[in-house]
VMD Tcl script that builds the backbone (N, CA, C; Angstrom):
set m [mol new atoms 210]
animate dup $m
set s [atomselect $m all]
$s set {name element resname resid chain x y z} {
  {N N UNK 1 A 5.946 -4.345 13.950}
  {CA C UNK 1 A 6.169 -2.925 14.125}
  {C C UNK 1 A 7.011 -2.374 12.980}
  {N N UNK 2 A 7.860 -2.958 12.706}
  {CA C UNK 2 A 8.819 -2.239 10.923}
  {C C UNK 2 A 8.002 -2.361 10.121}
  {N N UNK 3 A 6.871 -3.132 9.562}
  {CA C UNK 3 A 6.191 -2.883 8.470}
  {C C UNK 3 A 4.973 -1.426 8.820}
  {N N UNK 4 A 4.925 -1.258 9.897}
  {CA C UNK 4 A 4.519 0.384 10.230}
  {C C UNK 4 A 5.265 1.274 10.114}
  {N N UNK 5 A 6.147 1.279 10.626}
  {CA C UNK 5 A 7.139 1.996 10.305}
  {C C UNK 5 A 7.504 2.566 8.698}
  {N N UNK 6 A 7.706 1.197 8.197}
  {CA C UNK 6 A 7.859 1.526 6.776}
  {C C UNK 6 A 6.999 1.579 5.743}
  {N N UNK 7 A 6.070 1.488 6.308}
  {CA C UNK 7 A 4.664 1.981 5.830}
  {C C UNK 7 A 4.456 3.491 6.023}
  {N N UNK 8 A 4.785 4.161 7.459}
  {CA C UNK 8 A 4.966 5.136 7.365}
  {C C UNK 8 A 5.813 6.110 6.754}
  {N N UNK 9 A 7.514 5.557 6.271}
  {CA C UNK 9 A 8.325 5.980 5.889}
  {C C UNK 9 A 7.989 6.239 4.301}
  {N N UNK 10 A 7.122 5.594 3.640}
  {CA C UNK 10 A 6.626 5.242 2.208}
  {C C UNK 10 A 5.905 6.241 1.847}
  {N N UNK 11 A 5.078 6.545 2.721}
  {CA C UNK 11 A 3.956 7.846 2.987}
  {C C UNK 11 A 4.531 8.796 2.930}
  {N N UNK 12 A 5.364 9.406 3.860}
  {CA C UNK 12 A 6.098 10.496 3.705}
  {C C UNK 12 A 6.871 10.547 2.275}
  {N N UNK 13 A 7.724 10.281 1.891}
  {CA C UNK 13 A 8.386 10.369 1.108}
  {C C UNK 13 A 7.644 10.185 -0.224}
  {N N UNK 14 A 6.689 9.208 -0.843}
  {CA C UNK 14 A 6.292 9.335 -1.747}
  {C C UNK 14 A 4.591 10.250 -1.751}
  {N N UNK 15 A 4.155 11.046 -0.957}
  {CA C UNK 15 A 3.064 11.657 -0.721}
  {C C UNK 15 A 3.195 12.814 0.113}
  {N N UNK 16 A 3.214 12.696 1.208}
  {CA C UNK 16 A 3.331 14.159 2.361}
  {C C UNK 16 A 4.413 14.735 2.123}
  {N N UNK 17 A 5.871 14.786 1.633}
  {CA C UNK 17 A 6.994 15.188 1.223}
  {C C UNK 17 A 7.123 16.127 -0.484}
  {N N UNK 18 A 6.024 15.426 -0.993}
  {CA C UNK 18 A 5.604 16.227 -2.386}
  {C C UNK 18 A 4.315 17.415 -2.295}
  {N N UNK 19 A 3.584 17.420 -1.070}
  {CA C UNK 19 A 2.936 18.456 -1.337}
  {C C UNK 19 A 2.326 19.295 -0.594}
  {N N UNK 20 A 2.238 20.225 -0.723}
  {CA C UNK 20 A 2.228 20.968 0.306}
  {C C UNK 20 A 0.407 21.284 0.435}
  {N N UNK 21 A -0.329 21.242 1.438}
  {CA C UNK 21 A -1.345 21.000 1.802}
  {C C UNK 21 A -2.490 22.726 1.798}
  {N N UNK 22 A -2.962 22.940 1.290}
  {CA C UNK 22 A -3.895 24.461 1.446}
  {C C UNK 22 A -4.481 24.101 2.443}
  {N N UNK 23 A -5.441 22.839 2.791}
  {CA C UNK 23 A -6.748 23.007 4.074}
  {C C UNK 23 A -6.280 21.290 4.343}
  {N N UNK 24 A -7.556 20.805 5.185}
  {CA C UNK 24 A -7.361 19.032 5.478}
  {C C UNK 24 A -8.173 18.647 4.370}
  {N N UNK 25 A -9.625 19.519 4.269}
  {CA C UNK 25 A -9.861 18.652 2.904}
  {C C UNK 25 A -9.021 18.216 2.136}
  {N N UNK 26 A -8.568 19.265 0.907}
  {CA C UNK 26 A -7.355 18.780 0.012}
  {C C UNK 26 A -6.434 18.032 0.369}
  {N N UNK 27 A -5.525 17.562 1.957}
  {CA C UNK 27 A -5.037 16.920 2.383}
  {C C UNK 27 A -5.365 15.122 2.129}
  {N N UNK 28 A -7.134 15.184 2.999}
  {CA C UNK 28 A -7.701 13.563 2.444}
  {C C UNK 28 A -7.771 13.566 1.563}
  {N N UNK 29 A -7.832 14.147 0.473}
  {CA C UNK 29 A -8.346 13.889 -1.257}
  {C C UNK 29 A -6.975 13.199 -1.956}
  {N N UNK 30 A -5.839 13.913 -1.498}
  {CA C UNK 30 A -4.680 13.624 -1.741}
  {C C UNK 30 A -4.082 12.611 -1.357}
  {N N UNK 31 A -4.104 11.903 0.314}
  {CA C UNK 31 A -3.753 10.913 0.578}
  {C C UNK 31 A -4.777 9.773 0.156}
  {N N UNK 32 A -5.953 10.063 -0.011}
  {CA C UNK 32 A -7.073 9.052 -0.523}
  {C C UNK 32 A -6.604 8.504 -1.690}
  {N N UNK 33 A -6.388 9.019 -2.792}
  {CA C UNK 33 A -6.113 9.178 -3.824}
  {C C UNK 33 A -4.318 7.976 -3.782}
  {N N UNK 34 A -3.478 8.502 -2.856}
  {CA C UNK 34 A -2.309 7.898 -2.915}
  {C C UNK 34 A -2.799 6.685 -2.291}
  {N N UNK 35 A -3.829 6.185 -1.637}
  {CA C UNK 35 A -4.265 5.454 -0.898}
  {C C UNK 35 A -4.481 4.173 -1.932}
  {N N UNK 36 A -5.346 4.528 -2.806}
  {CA C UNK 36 A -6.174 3.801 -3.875}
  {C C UNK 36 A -4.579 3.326 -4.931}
  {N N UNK 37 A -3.919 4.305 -5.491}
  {CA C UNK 37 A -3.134 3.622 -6.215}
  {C C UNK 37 A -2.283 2.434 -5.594}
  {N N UNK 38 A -1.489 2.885 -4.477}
  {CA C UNK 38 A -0.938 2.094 -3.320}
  {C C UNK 38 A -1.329 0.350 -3.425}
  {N N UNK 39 A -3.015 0.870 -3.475}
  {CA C UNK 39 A -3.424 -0.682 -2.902}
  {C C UNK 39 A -3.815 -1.448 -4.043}
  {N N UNK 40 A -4.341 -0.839 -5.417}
  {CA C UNK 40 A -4.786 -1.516 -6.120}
  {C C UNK 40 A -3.456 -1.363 -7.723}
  {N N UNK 41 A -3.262 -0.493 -7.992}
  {CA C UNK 41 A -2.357 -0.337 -9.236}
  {C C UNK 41 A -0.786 -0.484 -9.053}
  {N N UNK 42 A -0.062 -0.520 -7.977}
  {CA C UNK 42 A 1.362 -0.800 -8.088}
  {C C UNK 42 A 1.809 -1.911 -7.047}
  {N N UNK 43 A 2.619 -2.983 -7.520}
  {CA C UNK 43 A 2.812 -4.121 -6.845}
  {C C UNK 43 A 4.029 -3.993 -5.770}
  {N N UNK 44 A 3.478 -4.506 -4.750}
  {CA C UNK 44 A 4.558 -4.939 -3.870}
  {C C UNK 44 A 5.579 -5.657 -3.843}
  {N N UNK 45 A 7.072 -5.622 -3.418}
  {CA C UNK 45 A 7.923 -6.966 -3.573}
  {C C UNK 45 A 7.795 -7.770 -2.358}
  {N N UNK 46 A 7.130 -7.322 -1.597}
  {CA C UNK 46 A 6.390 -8.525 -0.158}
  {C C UNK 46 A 5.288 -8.958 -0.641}
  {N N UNK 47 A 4.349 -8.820 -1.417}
  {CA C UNK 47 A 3.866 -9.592 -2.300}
  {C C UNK 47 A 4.004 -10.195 -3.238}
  {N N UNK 48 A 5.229 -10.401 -3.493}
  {CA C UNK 48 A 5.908 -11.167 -4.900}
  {C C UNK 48 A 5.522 -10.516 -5.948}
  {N N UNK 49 A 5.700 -9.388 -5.998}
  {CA C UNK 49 A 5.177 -9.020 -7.085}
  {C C UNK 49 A 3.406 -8.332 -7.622}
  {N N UNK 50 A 2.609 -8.782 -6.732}
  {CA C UNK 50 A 1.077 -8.722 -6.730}
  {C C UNK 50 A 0.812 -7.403 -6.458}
  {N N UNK 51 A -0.190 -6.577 -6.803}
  {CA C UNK 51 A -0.945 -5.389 -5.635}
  {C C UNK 51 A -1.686 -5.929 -4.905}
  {N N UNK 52 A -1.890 -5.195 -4.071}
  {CA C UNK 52 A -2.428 -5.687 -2.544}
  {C C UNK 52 A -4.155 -6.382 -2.921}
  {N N UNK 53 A -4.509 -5.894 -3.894}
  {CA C UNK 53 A -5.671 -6.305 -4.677}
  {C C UNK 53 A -5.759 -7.214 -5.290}
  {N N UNK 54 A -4.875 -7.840 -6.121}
  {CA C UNK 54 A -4.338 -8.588 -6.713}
  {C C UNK 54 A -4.042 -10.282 -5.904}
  {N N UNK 55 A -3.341 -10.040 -4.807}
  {CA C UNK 55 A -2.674 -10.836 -3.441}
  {C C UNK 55 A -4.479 -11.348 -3.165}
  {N N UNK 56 A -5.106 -10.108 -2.706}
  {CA C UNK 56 A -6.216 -10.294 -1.652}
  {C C UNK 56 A -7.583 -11.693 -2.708}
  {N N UNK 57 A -7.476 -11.310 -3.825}
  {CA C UNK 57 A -8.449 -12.130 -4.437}
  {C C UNK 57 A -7.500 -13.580 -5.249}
  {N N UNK 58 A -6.234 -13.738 -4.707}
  {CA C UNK 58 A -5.647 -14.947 -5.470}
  {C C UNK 58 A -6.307 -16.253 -4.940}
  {N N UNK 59 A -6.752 -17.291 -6.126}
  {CA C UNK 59 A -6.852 -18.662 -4.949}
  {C C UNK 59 A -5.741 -18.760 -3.752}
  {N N UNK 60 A -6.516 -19.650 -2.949}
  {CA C UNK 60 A -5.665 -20.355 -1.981}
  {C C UNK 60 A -5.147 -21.245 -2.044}
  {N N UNK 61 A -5.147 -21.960 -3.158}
  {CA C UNK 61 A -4.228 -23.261 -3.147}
  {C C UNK 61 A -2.703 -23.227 -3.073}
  {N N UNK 62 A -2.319 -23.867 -2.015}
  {CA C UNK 62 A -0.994 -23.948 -2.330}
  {C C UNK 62 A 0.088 -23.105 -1.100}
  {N N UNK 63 A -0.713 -22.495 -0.167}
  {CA C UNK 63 A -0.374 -21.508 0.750}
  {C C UNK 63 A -0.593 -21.992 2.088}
  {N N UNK 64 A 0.622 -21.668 2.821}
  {CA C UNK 64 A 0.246 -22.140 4.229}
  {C C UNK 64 A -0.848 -21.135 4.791}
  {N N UNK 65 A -1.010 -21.372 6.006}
  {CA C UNK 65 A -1.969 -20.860 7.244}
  {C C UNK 65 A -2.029 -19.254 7.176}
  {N N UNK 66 A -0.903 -18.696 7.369}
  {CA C UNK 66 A -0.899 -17.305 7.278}
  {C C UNK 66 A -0.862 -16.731 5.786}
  {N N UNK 67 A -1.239 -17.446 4.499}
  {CA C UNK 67 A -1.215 -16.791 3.288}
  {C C UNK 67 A 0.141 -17.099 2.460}
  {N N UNK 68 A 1.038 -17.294 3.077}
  {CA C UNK 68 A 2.453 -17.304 2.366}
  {C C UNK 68 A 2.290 -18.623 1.213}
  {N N UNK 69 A 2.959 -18.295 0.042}
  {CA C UNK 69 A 3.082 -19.269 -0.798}
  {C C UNK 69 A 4.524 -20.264 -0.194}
  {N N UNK 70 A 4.652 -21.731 -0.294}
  {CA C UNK 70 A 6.198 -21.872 0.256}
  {C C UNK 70 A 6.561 -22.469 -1.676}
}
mol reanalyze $m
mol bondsrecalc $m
mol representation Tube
mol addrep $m
């Protein structure tokens, strides 16, 4: 439940807090858009560093059960 949370807290502040919305279209275009960089161009530090893109296509060697490197 905190990584929702602060998933949500991330959203606001770096997206819904910067702009102010004309209709919902422009709304999805905007969060779509924050969506795509999010996941593929800036790295996480719960991913060591990786984007979520990055993480998702790494070999598996070397990682326990749930993904974690030890």
């Amino acid at each position: 439940m905190g990584s929702i949370e602060r998933f949500n807290g991330r959203l606001r502040d770096e997206c819904l807090n910067k702009h102010l919305f004309v209709n919902v279209n422009e709304a999805r275009q905007i969060i779509e858009e924050w969506r795509i960089d999010d996941n593929t161009d800036r790295p996480h530090t719960s991913l060591n560093g990786l984007t979520p893109i990055e993480f998702a296509i790494r070999p598996n060697r070397g990682q326990t059960q749930n993904g974690l490197y030890l």
